[in-house]
C-alpha positions as CSV (number, residue, x, y, z in Angstrom):
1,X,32.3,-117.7,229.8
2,X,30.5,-120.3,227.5
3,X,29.6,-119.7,223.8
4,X,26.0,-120.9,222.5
5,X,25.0,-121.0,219.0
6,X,22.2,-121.9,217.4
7,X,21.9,-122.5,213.3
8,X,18.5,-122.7,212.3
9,X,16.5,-122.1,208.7
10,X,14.5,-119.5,208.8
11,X,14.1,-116.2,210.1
12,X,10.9,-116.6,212.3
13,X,12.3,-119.9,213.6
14,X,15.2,-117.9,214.7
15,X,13.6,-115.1,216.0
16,X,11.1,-117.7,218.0
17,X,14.4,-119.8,219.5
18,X,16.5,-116.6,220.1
19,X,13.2,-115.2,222.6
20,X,12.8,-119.0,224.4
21,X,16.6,-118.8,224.7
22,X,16.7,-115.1,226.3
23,X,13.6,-116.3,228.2
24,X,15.4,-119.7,229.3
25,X,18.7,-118.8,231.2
26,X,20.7,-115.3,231.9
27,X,22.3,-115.3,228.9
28,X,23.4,-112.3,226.3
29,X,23.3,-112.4,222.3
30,X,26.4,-111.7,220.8
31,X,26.4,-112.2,217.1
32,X,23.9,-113.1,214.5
33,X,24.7,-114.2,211.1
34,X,21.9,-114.7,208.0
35,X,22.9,-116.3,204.8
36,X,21.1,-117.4,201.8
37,X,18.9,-114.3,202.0
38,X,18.0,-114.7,205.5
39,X,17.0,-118.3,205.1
40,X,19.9,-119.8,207.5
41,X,20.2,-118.1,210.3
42,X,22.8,-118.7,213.3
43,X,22.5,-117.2,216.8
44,X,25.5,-116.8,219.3
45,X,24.8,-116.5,223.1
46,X,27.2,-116.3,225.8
47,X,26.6,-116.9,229.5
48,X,27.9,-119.6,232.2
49,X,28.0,-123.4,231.2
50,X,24.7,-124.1,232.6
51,X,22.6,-121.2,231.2
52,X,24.2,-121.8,227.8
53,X,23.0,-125.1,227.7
54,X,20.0,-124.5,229.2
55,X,19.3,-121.8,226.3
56,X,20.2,-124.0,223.6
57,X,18.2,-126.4,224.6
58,X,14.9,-123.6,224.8
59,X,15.8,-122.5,221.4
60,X,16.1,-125.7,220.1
61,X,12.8,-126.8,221.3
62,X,11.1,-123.2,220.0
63,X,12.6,-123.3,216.4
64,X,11.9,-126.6,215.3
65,X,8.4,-126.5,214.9
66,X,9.1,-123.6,212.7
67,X,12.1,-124.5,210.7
68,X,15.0,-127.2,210.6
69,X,17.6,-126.6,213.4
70,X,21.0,-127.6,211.3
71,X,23.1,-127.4,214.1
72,X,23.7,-126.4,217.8
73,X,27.3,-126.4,220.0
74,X,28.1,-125.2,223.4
75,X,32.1,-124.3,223.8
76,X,32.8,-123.9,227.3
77,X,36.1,-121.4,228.5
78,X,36.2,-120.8,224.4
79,X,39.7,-120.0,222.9
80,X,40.5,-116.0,222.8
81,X,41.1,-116.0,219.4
82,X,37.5,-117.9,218.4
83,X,36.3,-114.7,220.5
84,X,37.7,-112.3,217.7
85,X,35.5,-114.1,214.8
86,X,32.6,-111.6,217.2
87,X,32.3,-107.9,216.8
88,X,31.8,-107.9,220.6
89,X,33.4,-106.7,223.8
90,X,33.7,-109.9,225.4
């Protein structure tokens, strides 16, 4: 399993990224965070190492037009405990 996220300003630019990145590669949204009322917003995907990447790249390419993308990470084989920071069942 691979972790994706995706920290961009905005939530249309998010939203935008998040479809390219569903739309992309087989991968499955985990977690979403907003702060600053919304305007930073960071997506988590997981999937295999390729579809991850392939995603981020999508959603990369989607949001920036829209809004600044502050950041982006792939963690491949990520640690168990990184995995509890996610209300998921992963």
């Amino acid at each position: 399993m691979t972790l994706g996220l995706l920290e961009v300003e905005g939530l249309v630019a998010a939203i935008e990224g998040l479809d390219a990145m569903l739309k992309a590669a087989d991968v499955r949204l985990v977690h979403t965070e907003e702060r600053l009322g919304g305007r930073l917003v960071t997506i988590v995907v997981v999937g295999t190492v390729s579809a991850v990447s392939a995603a981020i790249e999508a959603g990369k390419a989607a949001a920036s037009p829209l809004g600044k993308v502050y950041g982006d990470e792939v963690i491949a084989n990520p640690h168990s405990e990184v995995m509890k920071f996610f209300d998921t069942d992963i």
